[in-house]
N, C-alpha and C positions, 0 to 999 in steps of 0.2 A: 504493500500500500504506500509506502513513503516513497520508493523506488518512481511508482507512477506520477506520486505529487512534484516530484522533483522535475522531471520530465514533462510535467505540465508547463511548473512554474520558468523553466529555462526555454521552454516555448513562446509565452506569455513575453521571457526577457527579450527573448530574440524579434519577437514582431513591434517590441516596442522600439528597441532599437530600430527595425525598419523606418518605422513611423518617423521617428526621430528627424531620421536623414532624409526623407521625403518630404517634410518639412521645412527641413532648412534649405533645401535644393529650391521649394517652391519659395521661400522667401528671401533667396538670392537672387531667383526672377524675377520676381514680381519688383523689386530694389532697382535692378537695370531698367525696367518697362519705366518706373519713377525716373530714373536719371535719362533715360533717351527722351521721354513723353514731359520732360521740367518746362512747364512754361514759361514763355521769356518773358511775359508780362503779369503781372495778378490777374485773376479773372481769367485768362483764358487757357485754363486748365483742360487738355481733350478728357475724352470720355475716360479712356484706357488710364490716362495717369487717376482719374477720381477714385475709378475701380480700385488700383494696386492700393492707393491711400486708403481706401477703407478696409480691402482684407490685410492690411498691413495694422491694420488698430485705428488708422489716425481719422480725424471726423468728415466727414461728409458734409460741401461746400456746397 
């Protein structure tokens, strides 16, 4: 029985791990999409950079 839970829980570690890194890949993207899509002026923010700013945390203009 413990043999199994181990085997669970080192499961569990390993997809978290995935998770992890898939994560941080999508929030290295989304960081570039912000730095290519920077508008040169206030206000005219394109669609693409509003999107990265909001799944990136930051608020919605």
């Amino acid at each position: 029985m413990g043999q199994v839970y181990m085997e669970l829980e080192m499961e569990r570690f390993i997809e978290l791990k995935r998770a992890e890194e898939e994560n941080k890949k999508l929030r290295e993207a989304l960081e570039k999409v912000m730095e290519v899509e920077e508008p040169i002026m206030e206000g005219w923010e394109t669609k693409s950079f509003r999107i990265a700013r909001k799944a990136l945390g930051g608020e919605e203009k």
